[in-house]
C-alpha positions in Angstrom: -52.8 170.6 69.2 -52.3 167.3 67.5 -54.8 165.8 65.8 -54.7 161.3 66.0 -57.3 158.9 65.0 -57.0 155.7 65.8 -58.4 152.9 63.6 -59.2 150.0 65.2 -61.9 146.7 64.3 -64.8 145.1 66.6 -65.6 146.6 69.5 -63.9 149.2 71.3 -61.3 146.9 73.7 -60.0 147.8 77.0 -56.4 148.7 75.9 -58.1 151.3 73.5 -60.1 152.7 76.5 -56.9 153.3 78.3 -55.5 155.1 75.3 -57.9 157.4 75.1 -58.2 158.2 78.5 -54.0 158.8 78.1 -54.9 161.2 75.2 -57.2 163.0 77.1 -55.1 163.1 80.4 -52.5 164.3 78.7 -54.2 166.8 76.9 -53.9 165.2 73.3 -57.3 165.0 70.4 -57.7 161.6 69.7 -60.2 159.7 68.1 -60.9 155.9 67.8 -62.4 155.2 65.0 -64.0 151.8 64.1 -63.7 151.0 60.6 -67.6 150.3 60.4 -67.7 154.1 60.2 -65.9 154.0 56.9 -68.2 155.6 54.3 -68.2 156.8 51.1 -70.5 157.8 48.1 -69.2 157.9 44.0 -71.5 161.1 44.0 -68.7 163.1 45.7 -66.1 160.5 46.0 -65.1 161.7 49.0 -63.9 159.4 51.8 -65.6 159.8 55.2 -64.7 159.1 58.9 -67.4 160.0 61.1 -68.3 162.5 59.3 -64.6 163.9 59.0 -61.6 163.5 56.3 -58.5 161.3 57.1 -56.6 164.8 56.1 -58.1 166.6 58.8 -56.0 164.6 61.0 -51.7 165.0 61.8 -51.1 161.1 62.4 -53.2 157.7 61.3 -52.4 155.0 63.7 -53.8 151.7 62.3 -53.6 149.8 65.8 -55.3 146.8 64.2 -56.1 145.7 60.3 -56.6 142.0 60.2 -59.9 141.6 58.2 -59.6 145.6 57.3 -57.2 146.0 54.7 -59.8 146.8 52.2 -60.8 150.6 54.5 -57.3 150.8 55.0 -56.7 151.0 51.4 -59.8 153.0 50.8 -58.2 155.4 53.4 -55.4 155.9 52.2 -56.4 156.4 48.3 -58.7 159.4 49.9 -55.5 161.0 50.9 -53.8 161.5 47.1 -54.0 165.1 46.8 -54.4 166.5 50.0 -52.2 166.9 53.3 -50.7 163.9 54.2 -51.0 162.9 57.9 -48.3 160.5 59.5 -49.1 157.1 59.1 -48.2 154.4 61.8 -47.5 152.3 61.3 -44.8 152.3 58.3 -45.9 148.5 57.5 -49.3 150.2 56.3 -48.0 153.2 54.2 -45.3 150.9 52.4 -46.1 147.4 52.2 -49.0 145.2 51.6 -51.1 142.5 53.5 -49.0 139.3 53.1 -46.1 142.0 55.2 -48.3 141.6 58.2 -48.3 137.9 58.3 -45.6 136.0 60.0 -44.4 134.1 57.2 -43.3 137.2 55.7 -41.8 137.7 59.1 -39.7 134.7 59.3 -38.3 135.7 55.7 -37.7 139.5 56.6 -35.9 138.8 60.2 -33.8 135.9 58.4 -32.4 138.7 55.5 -32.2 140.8 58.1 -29.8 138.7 59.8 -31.9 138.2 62.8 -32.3 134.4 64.6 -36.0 132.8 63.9 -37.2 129.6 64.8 -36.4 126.9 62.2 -39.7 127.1 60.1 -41.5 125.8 56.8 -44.3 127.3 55.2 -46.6 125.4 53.0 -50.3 123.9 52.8 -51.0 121.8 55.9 -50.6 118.1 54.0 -46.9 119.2 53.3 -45.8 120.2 56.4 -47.1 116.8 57.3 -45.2 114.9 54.3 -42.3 117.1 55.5 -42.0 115.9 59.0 -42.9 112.3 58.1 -40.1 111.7 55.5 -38.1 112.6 58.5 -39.2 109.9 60.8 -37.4 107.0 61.5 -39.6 104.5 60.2 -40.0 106.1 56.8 -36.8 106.3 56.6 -36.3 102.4 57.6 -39.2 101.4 55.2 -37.7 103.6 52.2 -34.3 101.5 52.8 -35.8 98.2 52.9 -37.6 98.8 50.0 -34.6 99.0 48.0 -33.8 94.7 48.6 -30.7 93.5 50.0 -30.0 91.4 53.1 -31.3 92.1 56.3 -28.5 93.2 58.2 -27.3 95.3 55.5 -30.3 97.2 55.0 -30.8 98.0 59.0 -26.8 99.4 59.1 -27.5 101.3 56.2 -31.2 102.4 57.3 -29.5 103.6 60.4 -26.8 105.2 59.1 -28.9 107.6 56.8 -31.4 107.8 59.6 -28.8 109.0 62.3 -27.1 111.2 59.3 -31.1 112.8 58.3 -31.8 113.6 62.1 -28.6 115.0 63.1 -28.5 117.4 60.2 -32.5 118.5 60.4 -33.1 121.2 63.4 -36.4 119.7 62.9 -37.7 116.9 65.9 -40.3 116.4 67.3 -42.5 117.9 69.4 -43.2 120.6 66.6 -45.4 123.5 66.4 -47.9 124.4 64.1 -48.6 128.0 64.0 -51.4 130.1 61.5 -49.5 132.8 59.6 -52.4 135.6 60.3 -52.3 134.5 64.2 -51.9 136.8 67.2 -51.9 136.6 71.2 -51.3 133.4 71.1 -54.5 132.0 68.5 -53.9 129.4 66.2 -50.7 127.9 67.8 -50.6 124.0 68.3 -47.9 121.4 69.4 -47.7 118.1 68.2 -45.7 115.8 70.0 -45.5 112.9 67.4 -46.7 112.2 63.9 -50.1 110.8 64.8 -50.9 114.1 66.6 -49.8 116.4 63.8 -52.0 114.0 61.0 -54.7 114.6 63.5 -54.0 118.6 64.1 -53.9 119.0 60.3 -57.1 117.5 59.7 -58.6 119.1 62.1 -57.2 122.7 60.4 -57.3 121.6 56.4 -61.3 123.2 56.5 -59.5 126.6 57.8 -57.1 125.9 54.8 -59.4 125.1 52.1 -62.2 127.3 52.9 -61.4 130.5 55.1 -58.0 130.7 53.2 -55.7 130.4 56.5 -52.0 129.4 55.9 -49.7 127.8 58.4 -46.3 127.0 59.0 -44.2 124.5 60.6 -41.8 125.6 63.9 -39.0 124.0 65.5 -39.8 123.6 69.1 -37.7 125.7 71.4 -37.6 124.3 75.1 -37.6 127.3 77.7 -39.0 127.9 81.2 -41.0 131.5 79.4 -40.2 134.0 76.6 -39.8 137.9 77.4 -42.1 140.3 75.4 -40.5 143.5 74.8 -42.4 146.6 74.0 -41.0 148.9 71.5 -42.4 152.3 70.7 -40.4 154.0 68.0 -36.8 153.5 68.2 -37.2 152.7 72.2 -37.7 149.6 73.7 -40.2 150.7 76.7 -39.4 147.5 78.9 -39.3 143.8 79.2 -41.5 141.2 80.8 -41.3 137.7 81.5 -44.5 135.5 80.4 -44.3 131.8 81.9 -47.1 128.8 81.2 -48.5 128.2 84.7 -50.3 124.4 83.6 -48.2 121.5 82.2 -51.0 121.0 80.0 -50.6 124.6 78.4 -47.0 125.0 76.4 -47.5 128.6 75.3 -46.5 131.4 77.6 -49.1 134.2 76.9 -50.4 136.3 79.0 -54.3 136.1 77.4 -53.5 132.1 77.6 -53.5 132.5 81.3 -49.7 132.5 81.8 -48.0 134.6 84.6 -46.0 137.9 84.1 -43.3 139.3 85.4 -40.6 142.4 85.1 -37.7 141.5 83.1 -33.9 143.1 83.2 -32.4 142.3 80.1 -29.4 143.0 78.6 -29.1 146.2 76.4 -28.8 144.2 73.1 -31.5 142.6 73.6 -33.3 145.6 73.6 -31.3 147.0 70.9 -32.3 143.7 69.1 -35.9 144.1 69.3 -35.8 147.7 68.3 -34.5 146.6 65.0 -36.5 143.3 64.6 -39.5 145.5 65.2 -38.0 147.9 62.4 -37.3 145.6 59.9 -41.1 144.4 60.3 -42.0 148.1 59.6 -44.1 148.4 62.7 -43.2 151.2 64.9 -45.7 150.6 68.0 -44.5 146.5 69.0 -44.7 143.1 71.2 -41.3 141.7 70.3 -41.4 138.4 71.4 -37.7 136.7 72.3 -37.4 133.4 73.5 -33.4 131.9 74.4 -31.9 128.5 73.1 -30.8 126.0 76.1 -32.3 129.3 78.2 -29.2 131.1 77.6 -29.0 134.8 77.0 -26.3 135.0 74.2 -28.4 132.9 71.5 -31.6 135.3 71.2 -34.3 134.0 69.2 -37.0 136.2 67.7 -40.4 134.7 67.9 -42.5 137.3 66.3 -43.2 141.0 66.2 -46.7 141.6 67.1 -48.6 144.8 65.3 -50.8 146.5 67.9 -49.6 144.2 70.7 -52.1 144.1 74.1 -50.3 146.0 76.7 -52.3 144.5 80.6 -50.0 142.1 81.4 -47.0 144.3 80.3 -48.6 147.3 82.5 -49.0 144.4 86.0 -45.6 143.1 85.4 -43.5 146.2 85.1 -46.0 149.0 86.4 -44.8 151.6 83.2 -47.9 153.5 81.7 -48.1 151.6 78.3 -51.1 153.7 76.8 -49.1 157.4 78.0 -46.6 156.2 75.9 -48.2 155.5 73.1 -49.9 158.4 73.6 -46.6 160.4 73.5 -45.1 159.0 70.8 -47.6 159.3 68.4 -48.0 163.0 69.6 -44.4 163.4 68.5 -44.5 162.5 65.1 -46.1 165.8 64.4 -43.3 167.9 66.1 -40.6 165.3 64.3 -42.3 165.7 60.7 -41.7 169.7 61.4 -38.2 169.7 62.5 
């Protein structure tokens, strides 16, 4: 039988709760494991799980790590020498923190030659200087500050005005999105400059002193986005997530927006599947949005690690936590063959 723990932080959620009652259902061993239970002593050196070894298990599924690199690390480091179980996902085994932020993201789907929202990274003050060198009256003040008659400087302050904007995919409103967010956290819009000096003040004490980085997103107008589930090299389904309050511009499903089944075209399957795989994360939430809501320019939100699966299960009624389930029971058969 195949042996899976499951690492996961906090309390034990809902979504984890289905898992294991999948597991069991279907006849599989799994354990969740909290990484509070992450133990060990320099008088053995020895690594313990609840009293067990990470080696006494076929696959490692770190659902979440967030705040938990460090027992992740300390798990993995108590594997040198012994069996090695499969590790899921492949972000954990081969790459480091910083790959499970969505900077990193943005710069992995770009060389990968998938479509991201126009974005800047940088501390919050120059995202702001950013944006504000391209408004217009910055741009107006900067011209008339180099003399000349009046009518002269407002042609040529509009000309290189009109000539800035056109070329920046950069307008207002803007988002403002953490790196290390998820299900929607620590996404803002700001609709002018005075809201995003205001938004970045209000954040610069998460900069400062809890070490949070942001970046700076081109708005993309739509009527919803479509989260994609991939497990493996299978994109399980699609749903549509749509803001149901003109007060509330993000589309997610734990921000009180409604679901529904999706039919989508096979390449934008196919085109999660490998956004998902360049991200190294085998169990996904693709997230796709569609510029002027048309279905041949795909844009790639983000690829979530450990995505929440409720909404996904109402909308298209396919037994997220059996799959999961499955798949990671496979790995063991597939590692054999």
């Amino acid at each position: 039988m195949t042996k899976i723990a499951v690492f996961f932080g906090g309390k034990i959620s809902r979504h984890l709760v289905l898992v294991r009652k999948a597991a069991k259902k279907l006849g599989v061993e799994l354990d969740l494991i909290s990484y509070n239970k992450v133990f060990f002593d320099t008088e053995n050196g020895r690594v313990e799980l609840k009293g067990k070894d990470a080696s006494d298990y076929d696959v490692l599924f770190f659902r979440t790590t967030g705040k938990h690199w460090e027992e992740v690390d300390l798990i993995l480091e108590s594997l040198k020498g012994k069996k090695k179980p499969i590790i899921v996902d492949p972000i954990v085994e081969h790459g480091k923190p910083s790959f499970a932020r969505k900077a990193w993201q943005m710069l992995r789907l770009t060389e990968t030659g998938i479509e991201v929202p126009r974005t800047i990274y940088g501390s919050l003050w120059t995202l702001y200087e950013y944006m504000c060198n391209l408004t217009p009256q910055n741009i107006f003040s900067s011209a008339s500050s180099r003399g000349g008659q009046a009518h002269q400087v407002s042609r040529v302050a509009a000309a290189r005005c009109k000539n800035i904007l056109s070329e920046s995919s950069l307008h207002f409103p803007v988002i403002i999105k953490g790196s290390g967010g998820n299900r929607g956290e620590r996404v803002f819009k700001a609709n002018n400059l005075e809201e995003l000096e205001k938004l970045v003040r209000e954040l610069r004490k998460s900069e400062t002193e809890d070490g949070r980085r942001y970046m700076l997103q081109e708005y993309i107008e739509n009527d919803g986005d479509y989260r994609v589930l991939v497990i493996g090299d299978k994109a399980l389904g699609a749903m549509k997530r749509s803001s149901q309050s003109r007060n509330e511009f993000r589309n997610n499903y734990s921000a009180g927006g409604k679901v529904e089944v999706a039919q989508l075209p096979q390449e934008i399957y196919d085109l999660a599947v490998r956004a998902a795989k360049s991200c190294g994360i085998a169990i996904a939430g693709v997230d796709v949005a569609f510029r002027d809501k048309e279905r041949k320019r795909p844009v790639v939100w983000e690829v979530n690690k450990g995505p929440q699966f409720k909404g996904f299960m109402k909308a298209t009624g396919i037994d997220a936590p059996a799959e999961i389930v499955k798949y990671l029971a496979s790995l063991k058969d597939s590692k054999n063959s």
